[in-house]
PLY file of the C-alpha trace (Angstrom):
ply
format ascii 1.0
element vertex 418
property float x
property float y
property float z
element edge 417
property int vertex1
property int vertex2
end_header
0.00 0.00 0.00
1.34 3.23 -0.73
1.82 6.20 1.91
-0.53 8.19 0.63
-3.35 5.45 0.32
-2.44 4.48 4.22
-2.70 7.76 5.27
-5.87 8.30 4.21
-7.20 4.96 5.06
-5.82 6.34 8.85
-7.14 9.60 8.73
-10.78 8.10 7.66
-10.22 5.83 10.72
-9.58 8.22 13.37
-12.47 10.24 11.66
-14.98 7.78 13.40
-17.40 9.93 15.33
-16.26 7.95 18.55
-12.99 9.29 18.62
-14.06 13.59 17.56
-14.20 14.23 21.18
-11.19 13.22 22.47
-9.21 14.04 19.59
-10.13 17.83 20.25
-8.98 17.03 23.87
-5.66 16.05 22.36
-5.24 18.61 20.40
-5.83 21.34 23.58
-3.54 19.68 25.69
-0.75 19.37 22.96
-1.42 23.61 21.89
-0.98 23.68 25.98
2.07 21.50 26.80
3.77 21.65 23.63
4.10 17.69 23.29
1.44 14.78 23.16
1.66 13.86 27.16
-0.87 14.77 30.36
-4.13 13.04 30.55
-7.48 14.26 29.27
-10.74 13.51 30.50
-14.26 12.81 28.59
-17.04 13.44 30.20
-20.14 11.72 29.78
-19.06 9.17 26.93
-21.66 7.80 24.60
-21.64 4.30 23.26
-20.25 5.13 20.34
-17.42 6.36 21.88
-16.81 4.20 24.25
-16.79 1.33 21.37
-14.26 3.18 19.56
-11.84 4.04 22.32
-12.07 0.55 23.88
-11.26 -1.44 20.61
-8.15 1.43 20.54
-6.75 1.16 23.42
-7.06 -2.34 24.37
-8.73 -1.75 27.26
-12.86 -1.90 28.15
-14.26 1.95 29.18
-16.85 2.34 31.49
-18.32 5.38 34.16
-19.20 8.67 33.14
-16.04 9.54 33.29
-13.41 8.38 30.89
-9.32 9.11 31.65
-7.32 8.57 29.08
-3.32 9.14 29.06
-2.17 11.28 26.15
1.10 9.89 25.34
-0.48 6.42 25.40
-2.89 7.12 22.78
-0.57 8.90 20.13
2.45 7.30 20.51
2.54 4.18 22.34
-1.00 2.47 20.90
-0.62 4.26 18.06
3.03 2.85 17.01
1.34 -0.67 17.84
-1.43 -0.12 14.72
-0.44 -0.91 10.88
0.06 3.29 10.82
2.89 3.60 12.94
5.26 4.91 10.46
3.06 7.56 10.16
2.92 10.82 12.47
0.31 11.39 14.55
0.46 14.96 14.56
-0.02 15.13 11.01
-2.81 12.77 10.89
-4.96 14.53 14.09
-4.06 17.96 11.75
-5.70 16.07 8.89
-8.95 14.73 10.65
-9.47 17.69 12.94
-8.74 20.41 9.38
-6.88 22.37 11.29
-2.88 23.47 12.05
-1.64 21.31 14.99
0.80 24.09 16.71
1.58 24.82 20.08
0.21 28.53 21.81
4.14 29.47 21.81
3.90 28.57 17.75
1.28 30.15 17.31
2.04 33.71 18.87
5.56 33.60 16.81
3.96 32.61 13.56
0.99 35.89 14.02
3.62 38.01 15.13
5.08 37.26 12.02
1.97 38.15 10.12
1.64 41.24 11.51
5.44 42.08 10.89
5.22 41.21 7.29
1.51 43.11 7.30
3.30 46.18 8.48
6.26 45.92 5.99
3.81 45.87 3.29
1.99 48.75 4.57
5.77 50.47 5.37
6.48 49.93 1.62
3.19 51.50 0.54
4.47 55.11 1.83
7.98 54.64 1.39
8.12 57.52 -1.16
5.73 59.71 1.43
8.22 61.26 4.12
5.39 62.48 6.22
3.61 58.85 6.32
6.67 57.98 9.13
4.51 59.67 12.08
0.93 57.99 11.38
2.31 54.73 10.94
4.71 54.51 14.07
1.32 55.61 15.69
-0.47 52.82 14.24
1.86 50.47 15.25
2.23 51.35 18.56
-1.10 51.64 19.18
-1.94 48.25 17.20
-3.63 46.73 20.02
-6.49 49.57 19.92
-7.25 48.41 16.21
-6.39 44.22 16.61
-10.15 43.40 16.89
-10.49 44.94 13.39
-7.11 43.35 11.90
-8.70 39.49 13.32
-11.82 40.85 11.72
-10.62 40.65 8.25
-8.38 38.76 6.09
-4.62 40.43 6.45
-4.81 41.99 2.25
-8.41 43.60 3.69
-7.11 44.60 6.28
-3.95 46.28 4.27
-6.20 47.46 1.95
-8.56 49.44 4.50
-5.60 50.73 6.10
-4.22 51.94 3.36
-6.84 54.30 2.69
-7.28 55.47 6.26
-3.71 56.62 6.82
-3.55 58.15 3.34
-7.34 59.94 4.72
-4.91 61.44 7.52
-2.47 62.10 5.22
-4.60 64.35 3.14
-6.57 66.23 5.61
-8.32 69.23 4.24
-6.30 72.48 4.40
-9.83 74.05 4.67
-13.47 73.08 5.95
-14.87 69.86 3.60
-17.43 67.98 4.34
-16.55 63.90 5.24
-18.25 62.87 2.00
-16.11 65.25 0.15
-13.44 64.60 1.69
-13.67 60.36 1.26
-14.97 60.97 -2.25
-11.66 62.81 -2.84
-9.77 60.07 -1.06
-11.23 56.72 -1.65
-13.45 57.07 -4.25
-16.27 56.26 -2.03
-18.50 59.18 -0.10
-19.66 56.62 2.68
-16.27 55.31 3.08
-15.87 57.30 6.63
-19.60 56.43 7.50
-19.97 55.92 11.56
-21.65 51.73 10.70
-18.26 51.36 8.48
-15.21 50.11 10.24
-13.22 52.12 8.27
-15.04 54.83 9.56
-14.22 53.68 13.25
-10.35 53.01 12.54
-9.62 56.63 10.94
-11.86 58.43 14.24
-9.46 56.08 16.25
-6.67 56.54 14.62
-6.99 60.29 14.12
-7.89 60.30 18.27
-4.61 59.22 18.78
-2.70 61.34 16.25
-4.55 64.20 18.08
-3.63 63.20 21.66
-7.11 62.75 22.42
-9.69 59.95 23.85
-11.96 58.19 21.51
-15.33 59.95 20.92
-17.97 59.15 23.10
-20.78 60.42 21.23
-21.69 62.25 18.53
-20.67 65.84 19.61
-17.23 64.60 20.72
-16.81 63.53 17.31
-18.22 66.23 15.31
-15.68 68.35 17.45
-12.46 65.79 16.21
-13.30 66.11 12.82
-14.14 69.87 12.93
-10.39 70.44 14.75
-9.42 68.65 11.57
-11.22 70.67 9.08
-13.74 68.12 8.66
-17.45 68.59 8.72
-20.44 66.72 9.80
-23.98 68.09 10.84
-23.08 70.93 9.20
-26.26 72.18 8.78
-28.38 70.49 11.86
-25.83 71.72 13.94
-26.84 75.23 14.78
-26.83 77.83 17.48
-29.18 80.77 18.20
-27.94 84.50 18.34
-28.30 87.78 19.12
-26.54 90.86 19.23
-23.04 88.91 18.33
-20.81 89.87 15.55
-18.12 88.43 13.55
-15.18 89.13 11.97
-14.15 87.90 8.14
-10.98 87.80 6.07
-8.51 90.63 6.83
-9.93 91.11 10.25
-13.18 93.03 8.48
-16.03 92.93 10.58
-19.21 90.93 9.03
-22.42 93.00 7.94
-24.15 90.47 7.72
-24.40 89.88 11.77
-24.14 93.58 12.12
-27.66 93.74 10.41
-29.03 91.72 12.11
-27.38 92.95 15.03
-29.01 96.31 14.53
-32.15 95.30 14.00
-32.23 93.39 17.25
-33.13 90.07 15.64
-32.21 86.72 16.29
-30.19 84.87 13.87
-29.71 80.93 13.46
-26.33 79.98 12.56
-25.33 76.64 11.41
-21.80 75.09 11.39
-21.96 74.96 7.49
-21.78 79.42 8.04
-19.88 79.01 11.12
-16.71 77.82 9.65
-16.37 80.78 7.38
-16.08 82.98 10.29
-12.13 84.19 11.97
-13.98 84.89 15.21
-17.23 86.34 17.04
-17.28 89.22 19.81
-20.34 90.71 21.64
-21.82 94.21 21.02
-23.07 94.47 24.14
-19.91 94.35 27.67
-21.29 90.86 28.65
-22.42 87.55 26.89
-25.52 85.89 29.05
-25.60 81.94 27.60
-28.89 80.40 28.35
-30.64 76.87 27.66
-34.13 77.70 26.90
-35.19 78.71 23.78
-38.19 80.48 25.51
-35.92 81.91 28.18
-33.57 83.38 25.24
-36.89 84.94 23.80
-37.66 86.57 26.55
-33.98 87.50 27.72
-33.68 89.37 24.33
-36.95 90.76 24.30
-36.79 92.69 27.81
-33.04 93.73 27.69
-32.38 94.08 24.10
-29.27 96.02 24.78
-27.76 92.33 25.44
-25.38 89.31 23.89
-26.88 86.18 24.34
-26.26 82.85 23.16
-29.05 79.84 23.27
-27.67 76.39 23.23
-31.23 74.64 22.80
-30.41 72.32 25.51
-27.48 70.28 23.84
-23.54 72.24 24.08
-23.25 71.73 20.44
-20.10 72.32 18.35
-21.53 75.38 17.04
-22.32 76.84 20.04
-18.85 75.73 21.79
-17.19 78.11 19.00
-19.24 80.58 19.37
-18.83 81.14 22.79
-14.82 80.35 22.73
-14.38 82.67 20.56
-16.48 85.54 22.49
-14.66 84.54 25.75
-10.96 84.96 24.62
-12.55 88.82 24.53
-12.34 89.15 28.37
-15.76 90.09 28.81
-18.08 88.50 31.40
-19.38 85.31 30.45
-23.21 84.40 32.46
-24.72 81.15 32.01
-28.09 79.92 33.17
-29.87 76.37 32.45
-32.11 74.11 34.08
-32.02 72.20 37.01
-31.93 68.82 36.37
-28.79 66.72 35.81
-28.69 67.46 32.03
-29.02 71.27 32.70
-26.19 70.78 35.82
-23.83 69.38 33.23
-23.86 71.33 30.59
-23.89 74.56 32.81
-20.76 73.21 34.53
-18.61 72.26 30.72
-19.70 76.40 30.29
-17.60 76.78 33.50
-14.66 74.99 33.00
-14.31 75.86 29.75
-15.32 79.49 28.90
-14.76 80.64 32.81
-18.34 81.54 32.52
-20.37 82.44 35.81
-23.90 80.97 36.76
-26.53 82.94 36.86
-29.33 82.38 39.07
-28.57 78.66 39.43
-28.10 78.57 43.37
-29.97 77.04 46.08
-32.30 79.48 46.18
-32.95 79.97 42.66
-33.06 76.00 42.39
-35.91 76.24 44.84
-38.15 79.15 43.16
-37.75 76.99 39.98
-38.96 73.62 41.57
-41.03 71.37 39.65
-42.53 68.40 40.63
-41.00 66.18 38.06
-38.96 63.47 39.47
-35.52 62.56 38.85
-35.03 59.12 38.98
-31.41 57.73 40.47
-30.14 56.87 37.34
-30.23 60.69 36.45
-29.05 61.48 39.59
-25.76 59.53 39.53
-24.59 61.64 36.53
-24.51 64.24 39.37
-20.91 63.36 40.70
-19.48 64.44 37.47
-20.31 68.06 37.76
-16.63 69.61 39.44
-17.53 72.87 39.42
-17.58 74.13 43.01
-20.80 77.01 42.33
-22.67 73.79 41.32
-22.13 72.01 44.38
-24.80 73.21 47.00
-26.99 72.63 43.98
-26.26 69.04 43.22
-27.10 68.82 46.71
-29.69 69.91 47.20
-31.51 68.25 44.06
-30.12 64.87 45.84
-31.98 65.35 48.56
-35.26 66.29 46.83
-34.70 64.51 43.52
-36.68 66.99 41.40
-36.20 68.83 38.73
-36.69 72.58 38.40
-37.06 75.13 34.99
-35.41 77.75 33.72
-38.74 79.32 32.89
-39.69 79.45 36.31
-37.64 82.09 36.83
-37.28 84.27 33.66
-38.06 87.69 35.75
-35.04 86.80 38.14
-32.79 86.41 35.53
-33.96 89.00 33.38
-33.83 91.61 36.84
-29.90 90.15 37.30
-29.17 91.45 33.71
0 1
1 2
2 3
3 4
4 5
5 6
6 7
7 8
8 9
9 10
10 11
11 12
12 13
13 14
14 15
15 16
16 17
17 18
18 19
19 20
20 21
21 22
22 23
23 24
24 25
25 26
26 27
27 28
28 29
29 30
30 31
31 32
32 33
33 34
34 35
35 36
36 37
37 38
38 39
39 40
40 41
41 42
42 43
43 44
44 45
45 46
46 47
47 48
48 49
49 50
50 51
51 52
52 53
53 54
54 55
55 56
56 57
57 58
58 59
59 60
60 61
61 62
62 63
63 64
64 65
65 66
66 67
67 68
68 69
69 70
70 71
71 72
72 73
73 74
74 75
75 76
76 77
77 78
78 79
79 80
80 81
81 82
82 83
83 84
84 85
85 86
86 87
87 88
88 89
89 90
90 91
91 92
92 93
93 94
94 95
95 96
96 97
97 98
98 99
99 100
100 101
101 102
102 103
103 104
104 105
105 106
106 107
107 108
108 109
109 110
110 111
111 112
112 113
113 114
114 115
115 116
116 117
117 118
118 119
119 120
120 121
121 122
122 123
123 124
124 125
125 126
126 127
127 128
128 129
129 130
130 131
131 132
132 133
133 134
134 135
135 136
136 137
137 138
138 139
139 140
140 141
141 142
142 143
143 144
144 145
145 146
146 147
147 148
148 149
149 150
150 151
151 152
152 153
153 154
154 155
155 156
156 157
157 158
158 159
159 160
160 161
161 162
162 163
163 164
164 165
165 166
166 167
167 168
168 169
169 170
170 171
171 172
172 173
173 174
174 175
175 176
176 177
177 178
178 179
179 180
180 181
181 182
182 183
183 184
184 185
185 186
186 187
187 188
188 189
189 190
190 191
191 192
192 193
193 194
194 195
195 196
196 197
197 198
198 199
199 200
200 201
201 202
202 203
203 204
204 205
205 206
206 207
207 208
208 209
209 210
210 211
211 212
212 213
213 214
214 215
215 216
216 217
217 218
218 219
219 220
220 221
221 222
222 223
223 224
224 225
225 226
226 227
227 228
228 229
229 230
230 231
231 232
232 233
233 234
234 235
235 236
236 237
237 238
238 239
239 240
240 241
241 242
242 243
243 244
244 245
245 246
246 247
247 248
248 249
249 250
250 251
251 252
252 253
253 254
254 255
255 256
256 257
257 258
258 259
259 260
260 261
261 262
262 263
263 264
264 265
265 266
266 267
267 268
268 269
269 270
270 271
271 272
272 273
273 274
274 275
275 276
276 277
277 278
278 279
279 280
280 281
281 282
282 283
283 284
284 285
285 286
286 287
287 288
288 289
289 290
290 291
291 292
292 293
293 294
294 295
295 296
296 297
297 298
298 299
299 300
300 301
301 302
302 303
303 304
304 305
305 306
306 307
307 308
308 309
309 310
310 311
311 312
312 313
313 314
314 315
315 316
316 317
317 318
318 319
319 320
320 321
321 322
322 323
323 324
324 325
325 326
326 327
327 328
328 329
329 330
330 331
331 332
332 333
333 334
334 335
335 336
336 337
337 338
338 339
339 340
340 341
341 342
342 343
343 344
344 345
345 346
346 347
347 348
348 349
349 350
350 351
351 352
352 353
353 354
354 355
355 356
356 357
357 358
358 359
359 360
360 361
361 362
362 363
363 364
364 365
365 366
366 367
367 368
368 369
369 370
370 371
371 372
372 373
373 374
374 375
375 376
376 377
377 378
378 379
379 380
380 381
381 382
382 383
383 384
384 385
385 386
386 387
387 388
388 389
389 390
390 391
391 392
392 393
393 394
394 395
395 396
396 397
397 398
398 399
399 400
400 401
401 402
402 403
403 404
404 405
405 406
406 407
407 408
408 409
409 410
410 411
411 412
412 413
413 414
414 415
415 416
416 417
């Protein structure tokens, strides 16, 4: 018989279903120990199995519990069967379809995979001086993108990665929007898209070439991409006016937002017009930065002579321009917002950011604007992440009587503070 034609007639023997189970076993303990020795046990052997086994190894199986020695099943009983010149590692590779390698084997032969994948990707920007910095990045943070790389088959992967460092590579000089800027790119306007994974490596990898932590949520990331002349939301993310102005090429100052200035109207700006803008300063010697739409009405309506900014409950990134921009003027910066956790938190990022300083959002105030809405403790947990120490007696207090309380309730207060 030839070698070939005994080595299958052994590989369809040890393909019995009787012996599946404790051929797996095997192989585990051999990835473990590096050599075909230990024992394995199999639990709960059927019939079937216990036939097969028993006319193997010479010896009758019974319990519910079967022991069997490693080394005497692949070398000692095996060298005793008309296969013997054969090896056993081989043929358990050949019935179970898979590589029989140690762990140890195993980590050297991926670590040479990803080696040769990053020499290929090396090679792919040799001619690109500037590639040097994004790719030592990658590397070093490969662990952050190895979920992805296991994902996909290593050209894929080589492929997608490609793309994404040559993305960072060619970041807009100016303001484009993402599907302009992966059309330009890769061909593809969705490329970037947040249900892609190429759209999760590049925010990843771009997080790290920025120094910064992944994006949480959607304004986090709008923010990443805007720092990077990239736009998203560039029209649903807005922010109300009044009485701001703005400043154009050369330092000229916008008549646009003086118009509108003078005619003591509100304007909606979205980011799409935001961009254009150098910078935004107040007409009026202090910027008031309220939550409430209805609150902003009547703030603008009783002291016209103001500057006030409405975030419409949500810090957006047009609003967080805005107001950075007005700040680095040195005038006072007021903020007012609800009382509720949502209201607590966003009043306290105006704090630590813009050095803004609350107004009427005290104790006192807190109790005038009571509500009986209830905040449930789920809410109330998001407390401990307010740091600002105005906020404080606040959080307290809304601790202890876990409700809520409205801006609304207290438009004449704020409005006799201005």
């Amino acid at each position: 018989m030839t070698k070939d034609k005994i080595f299958d007639e052994c590989v369809e023997y040890f393909s019995q279903p009787g012996f599946k189970r404790a051929l797996e076993l095997i192989h585990r303990k051999y990835r473990s120990l590096g050599r075909f020795s230990g024992k394995i046990i199999l639990e709960n052997p059927s019939e079937e199995e216990k036939e097969a086994l028993s006319r193997y190894l010479r010896r009758v199986l019974r319990g519910e519990k079967v022991v069997i020695d490693v080394k005497d099943f692949a070398v000692t009983k095996f060298q005793d069967t008309k296969f013997s010149r054969l090896d056993f590692k081989s043929i358990l590779s050949a019935v179970l379809k898979k590589e029989v390698i140690t762990k140890k084997e195993e980590k050297e032969l991926e670590n040479e995979r990803v080696s040769d994948f990053f020499k290929s990707l090396s090679a792919h920007f040799d001619k690109d001086e500037n590639a040097a910095v994004v790719l030592n990045a990658f590397k070093e943070n490969f662990k952050s993108f190895e979920s992805f790389y296991k994902k996909y088959s290593q050209k894929e992967f080589l492929e997608i990665m490609k793309k994404v460092i040559e993305a960072i590579l060619k970041k807009p000089q100016s303001p484009e929007t993402l599907a302009i800027f992966a059309t330009r790119v890769t061909g593809n306007p969705h490329f970037f898209d947040d249900e892609q994974d190429a759209g999760k490596i590049f925010l990843k990898l771009l997080s790290i070439i920025n120094g910064r932590e992944f994006p949480q949520n959607a304004e986090e990331k709008s923010e990443l991409l805007f720092d990077n002349n990239i736009l998203i939301d560039e029209l649903s993310n807005w922010c109300l006016l009044y009485n701001i102005g703005g400043y154009i090429e050369d330092g000229k100052e916008d008549e646009g937002l003086k118009y509108f200035s003078n005619q003591k109207k509100p304007i909606i700006l979205p980011l799409y017009t935001i961009k254009d803008y150098k910078g935004f300063f107040a007409y009026s010697n202090k910027l008031v930065v309220v939550e409430n739409p209805a609150v902003f009405s009547a703030i603008v309506q009783r002291v016209p002579a103001i500057s006030a900014v409405c975030t419409n409950g949500h810090l957006r990134l047009s609003a967080k321009i805005i107001i950075g921009s007005i700040a680095k003027t040195d005038i006072p910066l007021l903020y007012s917002g609800d009382f509720d956790p949502e209201g607590l938190l966003i009043a306290d990022k105006v704090i630590q950011n813009f050095g803004a300083r609350p107004l009427c959002m005290d104790e006192n105030h807190y109790l005038l604007a009571l509500s009986q809405n209830k905040i449930d403790e789920r809410r109330l947990e998001m407390l401990k992440n307010v740091k600002s120490a105005q906020l404080q007696s606040v959080c307290q207090k809304m601790k202890e009587l876990q409700l809520a309380g409205y801006q609304e309730r207290i438009v004449d207060r704020i409005v006799e503070e201005l």
